[in-house]
C-alpha positions as CSV (number, residue, x, y, z in Angstrom):
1,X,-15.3,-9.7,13.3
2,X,-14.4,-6.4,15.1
3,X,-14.5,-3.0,13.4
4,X,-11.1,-1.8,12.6
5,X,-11.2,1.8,11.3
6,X,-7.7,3.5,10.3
7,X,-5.3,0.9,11.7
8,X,-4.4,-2.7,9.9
9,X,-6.9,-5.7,10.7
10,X,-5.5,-9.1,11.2
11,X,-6.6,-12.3,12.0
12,X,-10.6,-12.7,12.6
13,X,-11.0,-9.1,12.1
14,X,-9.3,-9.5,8.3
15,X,-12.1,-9.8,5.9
16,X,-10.6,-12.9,3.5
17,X,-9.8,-11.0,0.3
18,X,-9.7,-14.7,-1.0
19,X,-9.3,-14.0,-4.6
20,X,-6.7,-11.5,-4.5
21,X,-5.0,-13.5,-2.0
22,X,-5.3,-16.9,-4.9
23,X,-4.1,-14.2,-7.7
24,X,-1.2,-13.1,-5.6
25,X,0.1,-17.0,-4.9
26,X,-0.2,-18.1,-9.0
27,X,2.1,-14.6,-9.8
28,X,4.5,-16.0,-7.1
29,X,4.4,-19.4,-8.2
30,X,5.3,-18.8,-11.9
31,X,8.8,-17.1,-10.2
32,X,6.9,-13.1,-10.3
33,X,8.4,-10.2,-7.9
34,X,4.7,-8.4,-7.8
35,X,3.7,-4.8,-7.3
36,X,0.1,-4.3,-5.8
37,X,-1.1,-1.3,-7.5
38,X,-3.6,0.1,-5.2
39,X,-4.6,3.5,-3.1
40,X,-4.4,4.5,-0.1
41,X,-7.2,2.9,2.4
42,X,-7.6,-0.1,-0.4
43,X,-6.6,-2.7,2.6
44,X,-3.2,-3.9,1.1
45,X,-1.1,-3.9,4.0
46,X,-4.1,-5.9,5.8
47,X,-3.7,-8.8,2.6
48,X,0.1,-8.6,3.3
49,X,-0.5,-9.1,6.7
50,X,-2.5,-11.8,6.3
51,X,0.0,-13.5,3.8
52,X,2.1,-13.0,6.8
53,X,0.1,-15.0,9.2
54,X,-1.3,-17.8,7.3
55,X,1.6,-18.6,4.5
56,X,0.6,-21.4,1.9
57,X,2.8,-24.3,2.2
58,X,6.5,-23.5,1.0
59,X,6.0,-20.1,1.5
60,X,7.5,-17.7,4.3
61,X,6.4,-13.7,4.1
62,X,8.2,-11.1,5.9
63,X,6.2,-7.6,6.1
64,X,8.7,-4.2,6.5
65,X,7.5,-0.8,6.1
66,X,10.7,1.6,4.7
67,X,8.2,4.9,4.8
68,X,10.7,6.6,6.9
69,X,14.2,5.5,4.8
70,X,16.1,7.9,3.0
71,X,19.3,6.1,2.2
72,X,20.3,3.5,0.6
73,X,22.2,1.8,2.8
74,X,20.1,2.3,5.2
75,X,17.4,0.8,2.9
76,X,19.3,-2.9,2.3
77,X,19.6,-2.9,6.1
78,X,16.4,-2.8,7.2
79,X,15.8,-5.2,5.1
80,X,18.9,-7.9,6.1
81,X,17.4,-6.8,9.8
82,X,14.0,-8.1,9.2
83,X,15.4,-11.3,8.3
84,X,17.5,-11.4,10.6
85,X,14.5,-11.3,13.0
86,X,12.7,-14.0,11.3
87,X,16.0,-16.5,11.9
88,X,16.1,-15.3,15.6
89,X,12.0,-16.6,15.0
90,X,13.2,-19.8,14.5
91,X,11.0,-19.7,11.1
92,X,14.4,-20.9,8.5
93,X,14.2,-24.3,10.5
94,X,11.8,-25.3,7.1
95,X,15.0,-24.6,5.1
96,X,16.7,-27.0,2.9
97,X,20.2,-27.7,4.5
98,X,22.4,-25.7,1.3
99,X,20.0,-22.8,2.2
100,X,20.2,-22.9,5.3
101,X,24.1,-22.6,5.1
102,X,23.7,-19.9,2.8
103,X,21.4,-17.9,4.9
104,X,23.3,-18.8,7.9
105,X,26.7,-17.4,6.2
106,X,24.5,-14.3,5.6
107,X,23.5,-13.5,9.0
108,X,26.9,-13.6,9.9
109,X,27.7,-10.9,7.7
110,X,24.8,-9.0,9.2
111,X,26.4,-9.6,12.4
112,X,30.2,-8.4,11.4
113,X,28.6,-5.2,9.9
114,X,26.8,-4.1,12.8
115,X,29.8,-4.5,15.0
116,X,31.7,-2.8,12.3
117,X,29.1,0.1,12.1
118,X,29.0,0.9,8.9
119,X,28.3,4.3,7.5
120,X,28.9,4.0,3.7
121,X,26.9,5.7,1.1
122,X,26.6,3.8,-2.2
123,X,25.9,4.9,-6.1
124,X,25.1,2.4,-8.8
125,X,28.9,3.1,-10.5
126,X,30.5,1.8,-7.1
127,X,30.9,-1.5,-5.7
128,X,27.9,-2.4,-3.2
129,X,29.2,-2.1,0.2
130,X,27.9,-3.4,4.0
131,X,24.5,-4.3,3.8
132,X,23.7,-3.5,-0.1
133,X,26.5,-6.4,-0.8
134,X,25.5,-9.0,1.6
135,X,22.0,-8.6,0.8
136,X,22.6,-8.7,-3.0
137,X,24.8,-11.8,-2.2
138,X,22.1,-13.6,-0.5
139,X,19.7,-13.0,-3.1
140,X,21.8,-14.9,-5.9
141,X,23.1,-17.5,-3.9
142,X,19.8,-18.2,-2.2
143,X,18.1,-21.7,-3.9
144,X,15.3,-23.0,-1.1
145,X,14.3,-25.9,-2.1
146,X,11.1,-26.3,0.6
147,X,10.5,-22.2,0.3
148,X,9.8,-19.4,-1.0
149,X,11.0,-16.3,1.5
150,X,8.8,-13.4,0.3
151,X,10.0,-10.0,1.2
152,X,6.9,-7.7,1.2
153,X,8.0,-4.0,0.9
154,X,5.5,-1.3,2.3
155,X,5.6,1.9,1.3
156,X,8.8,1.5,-1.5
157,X,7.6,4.6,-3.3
158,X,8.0,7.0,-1.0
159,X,11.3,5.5,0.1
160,X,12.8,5.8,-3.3
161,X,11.5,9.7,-3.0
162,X,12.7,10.5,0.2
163,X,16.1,9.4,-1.3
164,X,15.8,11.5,-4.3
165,X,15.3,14.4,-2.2
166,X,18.1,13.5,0.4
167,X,20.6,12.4,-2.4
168,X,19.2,13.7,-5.7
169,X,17.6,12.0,-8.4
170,X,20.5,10.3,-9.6
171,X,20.9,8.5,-6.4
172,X,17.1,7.1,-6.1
173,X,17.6,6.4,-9.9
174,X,20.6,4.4,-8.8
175,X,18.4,2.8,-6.0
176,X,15.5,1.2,-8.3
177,X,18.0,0.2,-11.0
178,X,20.0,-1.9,-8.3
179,X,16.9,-3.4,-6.8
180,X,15.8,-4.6,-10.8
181,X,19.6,-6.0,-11.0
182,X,19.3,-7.6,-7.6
183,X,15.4,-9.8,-8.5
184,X,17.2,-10.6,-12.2
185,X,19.6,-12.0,-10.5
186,X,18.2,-13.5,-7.4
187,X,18.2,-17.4,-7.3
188,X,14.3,-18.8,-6.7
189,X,14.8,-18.7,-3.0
190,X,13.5,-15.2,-2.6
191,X,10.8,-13.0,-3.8
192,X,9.7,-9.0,-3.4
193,X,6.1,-7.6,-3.3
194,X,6.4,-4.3,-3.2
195,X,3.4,-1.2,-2.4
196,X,2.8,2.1,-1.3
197,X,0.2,4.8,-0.7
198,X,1.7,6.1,-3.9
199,X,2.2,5.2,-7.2
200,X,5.0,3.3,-7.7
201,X,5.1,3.9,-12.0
202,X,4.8,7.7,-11.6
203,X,7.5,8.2,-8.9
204,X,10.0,5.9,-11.6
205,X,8.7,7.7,-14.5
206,X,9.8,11.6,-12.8
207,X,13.3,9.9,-12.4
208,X,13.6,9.2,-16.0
209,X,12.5,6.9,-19.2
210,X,14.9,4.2,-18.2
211,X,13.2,0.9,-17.6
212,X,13.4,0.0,-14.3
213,X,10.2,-1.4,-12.7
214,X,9.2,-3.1,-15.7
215,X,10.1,-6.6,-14.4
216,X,7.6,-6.3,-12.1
217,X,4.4,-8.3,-12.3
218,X,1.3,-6.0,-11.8
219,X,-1.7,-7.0,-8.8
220,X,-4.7,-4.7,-8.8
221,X,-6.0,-4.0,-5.3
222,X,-9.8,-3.8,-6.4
223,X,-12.8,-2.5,-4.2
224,X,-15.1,-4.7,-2.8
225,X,-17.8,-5.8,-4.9
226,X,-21.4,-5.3,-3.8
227,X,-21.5,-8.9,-2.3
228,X,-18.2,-8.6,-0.7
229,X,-19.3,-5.4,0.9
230,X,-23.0,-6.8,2.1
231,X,-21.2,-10.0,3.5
232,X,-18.6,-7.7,5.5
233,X,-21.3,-5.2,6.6
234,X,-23.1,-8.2,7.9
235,X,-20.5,-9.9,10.2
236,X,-19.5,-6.8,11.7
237,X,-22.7,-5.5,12.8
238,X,-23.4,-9.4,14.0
239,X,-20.2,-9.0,16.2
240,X,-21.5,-6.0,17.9
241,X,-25.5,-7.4,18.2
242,X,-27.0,-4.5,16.0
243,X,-30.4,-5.7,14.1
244,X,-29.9,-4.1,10.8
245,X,-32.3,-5.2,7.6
246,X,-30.2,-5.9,4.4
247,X,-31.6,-3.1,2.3
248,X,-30.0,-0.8,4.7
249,X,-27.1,-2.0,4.1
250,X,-27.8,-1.9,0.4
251,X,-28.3,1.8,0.7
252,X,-25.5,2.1,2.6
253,X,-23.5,0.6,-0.4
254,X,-24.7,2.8,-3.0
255,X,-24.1,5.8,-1.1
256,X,-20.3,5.2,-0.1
257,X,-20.2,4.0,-4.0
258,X,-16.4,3.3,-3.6
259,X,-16.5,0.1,-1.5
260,X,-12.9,0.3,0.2
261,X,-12.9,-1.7,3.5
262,X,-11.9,1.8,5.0
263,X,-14.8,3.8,3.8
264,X,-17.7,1.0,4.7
265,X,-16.0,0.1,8.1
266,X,-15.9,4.2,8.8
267,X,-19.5,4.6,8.1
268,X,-20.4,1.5,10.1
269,X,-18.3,3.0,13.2
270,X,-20.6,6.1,12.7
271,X,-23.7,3.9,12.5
272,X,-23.3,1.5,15.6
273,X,-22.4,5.1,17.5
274,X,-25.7,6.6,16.4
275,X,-27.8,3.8,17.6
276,X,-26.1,3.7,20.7
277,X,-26.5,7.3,21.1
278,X,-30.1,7.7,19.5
279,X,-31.6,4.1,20.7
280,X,-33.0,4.0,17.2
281,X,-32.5,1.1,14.6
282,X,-30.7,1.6,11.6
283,X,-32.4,3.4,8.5
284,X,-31.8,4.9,5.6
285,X,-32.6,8.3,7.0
286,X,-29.8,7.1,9.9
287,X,-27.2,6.6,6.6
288,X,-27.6,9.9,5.2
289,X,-27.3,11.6,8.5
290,X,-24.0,9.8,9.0
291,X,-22.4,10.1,5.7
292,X,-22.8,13.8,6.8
293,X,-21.0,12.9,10.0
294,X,-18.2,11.2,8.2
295,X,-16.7,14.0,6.2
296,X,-17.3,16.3,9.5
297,X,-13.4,17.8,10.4
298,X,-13.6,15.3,13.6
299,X,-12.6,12.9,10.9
300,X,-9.1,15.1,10.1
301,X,-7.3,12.1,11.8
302,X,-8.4,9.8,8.8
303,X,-9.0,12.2,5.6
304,X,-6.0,14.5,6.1
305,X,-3.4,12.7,4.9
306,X,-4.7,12.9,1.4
307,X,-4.3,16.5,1.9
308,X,-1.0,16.4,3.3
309,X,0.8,13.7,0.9
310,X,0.5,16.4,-1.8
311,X,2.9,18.3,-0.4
312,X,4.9,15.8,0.3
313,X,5.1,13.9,-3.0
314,X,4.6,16.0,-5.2
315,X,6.8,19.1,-7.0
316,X,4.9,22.7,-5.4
317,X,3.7,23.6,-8.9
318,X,1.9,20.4,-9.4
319,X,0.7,20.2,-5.9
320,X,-0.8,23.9,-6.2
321,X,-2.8,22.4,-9.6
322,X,-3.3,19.0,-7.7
323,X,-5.3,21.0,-5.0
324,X,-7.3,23.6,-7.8
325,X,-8.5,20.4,-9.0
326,X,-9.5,18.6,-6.5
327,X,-11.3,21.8,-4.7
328,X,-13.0,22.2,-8.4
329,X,-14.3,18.7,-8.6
330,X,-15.5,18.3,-5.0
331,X,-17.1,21.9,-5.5
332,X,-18.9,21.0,-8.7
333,X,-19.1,16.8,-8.2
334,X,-18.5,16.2,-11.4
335,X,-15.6,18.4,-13.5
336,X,-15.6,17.4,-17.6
337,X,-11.9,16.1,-18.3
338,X,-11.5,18.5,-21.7
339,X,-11.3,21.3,-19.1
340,X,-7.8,20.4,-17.9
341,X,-5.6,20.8,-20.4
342,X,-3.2,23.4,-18.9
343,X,0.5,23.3,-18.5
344,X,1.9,19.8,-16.7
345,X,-2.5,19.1,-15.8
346,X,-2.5,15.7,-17.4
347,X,0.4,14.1,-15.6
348,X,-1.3,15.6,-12.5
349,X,-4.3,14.3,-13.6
350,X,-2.4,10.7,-14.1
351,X,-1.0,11.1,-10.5
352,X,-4.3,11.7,-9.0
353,X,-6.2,8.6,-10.8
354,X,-3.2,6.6,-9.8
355,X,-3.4,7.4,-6.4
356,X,-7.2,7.0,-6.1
357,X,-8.7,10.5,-5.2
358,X,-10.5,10.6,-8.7
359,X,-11.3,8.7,-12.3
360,X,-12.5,9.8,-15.4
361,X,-15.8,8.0,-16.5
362,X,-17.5,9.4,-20.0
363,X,-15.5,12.6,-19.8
364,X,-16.0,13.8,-16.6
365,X,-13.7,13.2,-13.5
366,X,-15.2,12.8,-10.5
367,X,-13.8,11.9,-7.0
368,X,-14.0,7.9,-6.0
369,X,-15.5,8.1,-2.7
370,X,-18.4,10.7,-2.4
371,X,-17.2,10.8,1.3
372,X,-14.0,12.0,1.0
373,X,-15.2,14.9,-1.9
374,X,-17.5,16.1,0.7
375,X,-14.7,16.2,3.4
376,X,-12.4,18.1,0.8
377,X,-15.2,20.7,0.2
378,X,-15.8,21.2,3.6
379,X,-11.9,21.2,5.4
380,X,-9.3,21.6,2.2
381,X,-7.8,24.5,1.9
């Protein structure tokens, strides 16, 4: 098992996140369009893509990431090109034949849009047009009866946010409640799971009280447990022939406290360096010296987009509070809660435990990876 740090491991260098993997196939099962709730570095993309590579019989997942959409249009034909891509595959052969003529009188109409070269905007009071209406066609008229076509959705959240700020609230309003029309009345052939380094509930919730993620069936993203963290910790130092005792490894654990795949494969990165470096064995003088290391500012490449998604998703007033409390908490360690109660500080508050830089526990808040409140103290500004 190789040690992937910052991009997306697949294949022998996945570690099996076996029971979210088993929770995620019941939700399907019982007819659920799932959101995985879960921060950024939590490894959801890596449990998509490995829903991707080895499907359960009479299932079929397609991964897209819309981070850089910002229409809505534009949105719907991203995601008629991706299946279009899986047909050109050769993966709808497992198709039942009425779905297969469905599906193949939808890639048709993929195929007289593009030559056609649409350019239409669309709002929720006018009829669908281009892509938006053949997609939203497929969807209801879609009824597999060997598969399930999953359409995982990376990054939704900030899609439906860089259309509110190209189009205007309305417009992104109009987006999400045309996607919760579309899965009500989408035939069993096809299913969404949708993520984001964001949360999706407080990005709805700014455009207003309406229900329209509320059909949605809920999949926490977790950390590792201890186990799950020793057992990982294990194979990859086995993969790269480094003698390490358990106990380390323990200590290793505690320290990094939030067990993320990111933050334990960063520190073991840092560790296997060391020892290559130092030509000493691991210890827990070694961890210490490299949990230093990892929130040095050579690490900006990894930790800085926590920094910078501030800006970008969130409103300058609550950004400016989001960044007085996360300098006050990594200064201090531990802040107690009853000390934010200023102005718009508990949706802030809300958006920051959502997103997984901090969490309250017995009235204090406190960052969730020691690691990344030590490289906010030392680099945020």
């Amino acid at each position: 098992m190789k040690n992937i740090v910052g991009q997306t491991p697949r294949g022998a260098d996945f570690y099996p996140r076996n029971s979210i993997i088993n929770k995620i196939y019941r939700r399907l099962e019982s007819g659920n369009n799932l959101y995985l709730a879960a921060p950024r570095r939590s490894g959801k993309t890596s449990i998509m893509r490995a829903l991707e590579d080895h499907p359960h019989q009479g299932f079929m997942f397609s991964y897209i990431n819309v981070e850089d959409c910002s229409n809505v249009e534009d949105y719907f034909r991203l995601l008629s090109e991706e299946l279009e891509k899986i047909a050109i595959e050769g993966k709808m052969a497992i198709l039942g034949e009425k779905a297969k003529s469905v599906f193949g009188a939808f890639l048709e109409k993929v195929k007289k849009i593009k030559i056609a070269g649409f350019e239409l905007e669309t709002t929720a009071t006018t009829k669908l047009p281009g892509y938006v209406e053949a997609f939203e066609e497929l969807l209801i008229k879609l009824d597999s009866e060997k598969v399930t076509i999953v359409i995982m959705v990376d990054e939704f959240p900030v899609a439906v946010e860089n259309i509110a700020k190209a189009h205007g609230n309305d417009e992104a309003l109009g987006f999400l409640h045309a996607n919760r029309g579309m899965r009500q009345r989408a035939g069993k052939g096809i299913r969404f799971i949708y993520t984001g380094s964001i949360g999706l509930p407080n990005v709805a919730r700014k455009l207003g009280p309406a229900p329209t993620i509320n059909d949605l069936n809920v999949v926490e993203i977790p950390p590792l447990t201890q186990e799950e963290g020793l057992d990982m910790s294990l194979k990859i130092f086995q993969a790269y022939d480094v003698a390490v005792n358990e106990q380390d490894i323990l200590f290793m654990l505690e320290k990094i406290k939030w067990l993320m795949p990111f933050f334990i494969q960063l520190v073991i990165q840092l560790l296997i360096d060391e020892t290559e470096s130092e030509g000493n064995e691991i210890s827990t003088k070694m961890v210490e010296k490299v949990l230093l290391k990892a929130a040095n500012h050579r690490n900006n490449i990894y930790f800085a987009s926590y920094y910078d998604r501030l800006e970008k998703t969130l409103p300058a007033d609550h950004c400016t509070m989001a960044k007085t409390i996360l300098a006050e908490i990594a200064e201090k360690e531990a802040v107690k809660a009853s000390s934010f109660k200023k102005g718009n500080a508990q949706v802030v508050l809300e958006t920051l435990e959502y997103d997984g830089y901090i969490h309250e526990y017995e009235g204090f808040y406190h960052f969730n990876s020691p690691i990344l409140r030590m490289w906010w103290g030392k680099n945020a500004r």
